[in-house]
C-alpha positions in Angstrom: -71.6 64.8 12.0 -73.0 64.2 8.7 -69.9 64.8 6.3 -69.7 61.4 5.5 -72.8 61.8 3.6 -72.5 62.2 -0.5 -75.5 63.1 -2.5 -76.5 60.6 -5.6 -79.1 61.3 -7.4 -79.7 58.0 -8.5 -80.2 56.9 -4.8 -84.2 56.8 -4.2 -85.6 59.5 -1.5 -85.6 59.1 1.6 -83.2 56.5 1.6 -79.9 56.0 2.7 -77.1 53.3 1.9 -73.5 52.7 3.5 -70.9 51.9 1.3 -67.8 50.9 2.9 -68.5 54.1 5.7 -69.5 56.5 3.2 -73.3 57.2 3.0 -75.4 58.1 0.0 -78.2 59.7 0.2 -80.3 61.5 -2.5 -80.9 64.5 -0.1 -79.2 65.0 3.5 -82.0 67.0 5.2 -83.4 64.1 6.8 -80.6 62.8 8.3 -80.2 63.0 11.6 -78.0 61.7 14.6 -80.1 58.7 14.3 -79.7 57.6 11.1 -75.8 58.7 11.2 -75.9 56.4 14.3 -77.3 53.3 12.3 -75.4 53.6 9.6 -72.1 53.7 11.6 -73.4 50.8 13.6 -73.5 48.9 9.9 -69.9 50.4 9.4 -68.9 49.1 12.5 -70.6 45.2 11.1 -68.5 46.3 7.5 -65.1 46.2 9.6 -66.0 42.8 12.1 -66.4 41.1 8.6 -64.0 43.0 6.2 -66.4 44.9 4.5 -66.5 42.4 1.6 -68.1 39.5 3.8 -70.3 42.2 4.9 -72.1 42.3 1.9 -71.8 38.8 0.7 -74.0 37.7 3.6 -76.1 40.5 3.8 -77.4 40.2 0.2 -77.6 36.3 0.9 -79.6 37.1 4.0 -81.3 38.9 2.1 -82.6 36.4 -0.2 -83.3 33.8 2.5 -85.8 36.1 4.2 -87.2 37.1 0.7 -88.2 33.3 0.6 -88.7 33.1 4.2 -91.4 36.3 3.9 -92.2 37.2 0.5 -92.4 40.8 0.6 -89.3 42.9 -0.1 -89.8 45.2 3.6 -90.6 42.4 5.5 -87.3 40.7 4.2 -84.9 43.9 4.6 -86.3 44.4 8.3 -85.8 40.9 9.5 -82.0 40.3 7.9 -79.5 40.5 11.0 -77.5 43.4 10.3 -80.9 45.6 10.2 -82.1 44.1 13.5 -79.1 45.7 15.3 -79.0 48.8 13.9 -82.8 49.2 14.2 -83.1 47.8 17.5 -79.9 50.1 19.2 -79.8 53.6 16.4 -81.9 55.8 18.5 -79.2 54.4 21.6 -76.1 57.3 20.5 -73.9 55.4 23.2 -74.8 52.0 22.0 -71.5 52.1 19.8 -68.9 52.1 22.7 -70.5 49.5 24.3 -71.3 47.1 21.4 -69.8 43.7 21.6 -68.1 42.4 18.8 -70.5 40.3 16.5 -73.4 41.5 18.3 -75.4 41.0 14.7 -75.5 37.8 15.7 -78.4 37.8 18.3 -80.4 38.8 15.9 -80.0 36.2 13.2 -82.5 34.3 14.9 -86.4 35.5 14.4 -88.1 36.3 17.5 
């Protein structure tokens, strides 16, 4: 389950980043079902928008709730893409039921 993962030292601990549906990760013994789930629910956001898109909006997203929260966490949490995969990656059949563009629902602050 975790073979997608490549280790990169240059990746901070205890973090983990997609890239195009391969994850890095400084060190894989924390990874988990979970996180593998997250992350392919952000691969699965990578191929609605054709990966480039993906990460276009994201970093713009980004930005906007930089502005919108000042604090870096607070603006990573609160951009779209995290929403979904925070609010369904602990749901491992989530993924076969997903509607397309279901980021979307969570553009929108609650």
């Amino acid at each position: 389950m975790i073979g997608r993962v490549v280790r990169c030292r240059w990746m901070p601990k205890g973090y983990c980043m997609n890239l195009f549906g391969m994850y890095l990760a400084r060190d894989t013994s924390w990874i988990d079902k979970y996180v593998v789930n997250h992350e392919r629910i952000h691969t699965a956001q990578m191929r609605e928008l054709l990966f480039i898109p993906f990460y276009l909006w994201y970093v713009l997203e980004w930005v906007v709730r930089l502005l919108q929260y000042r604090k870096h966490h607070e603006a990573y949490m609160n951009i779209s893409f995290e929403r979904e995969a925070y609010a369904h990656g602990h749901d491992l059949g989530y993924l076969p039921r997903r509607k397309r563009f279901s980021w979307l629902r969570h553009l929108v602050s609650e």
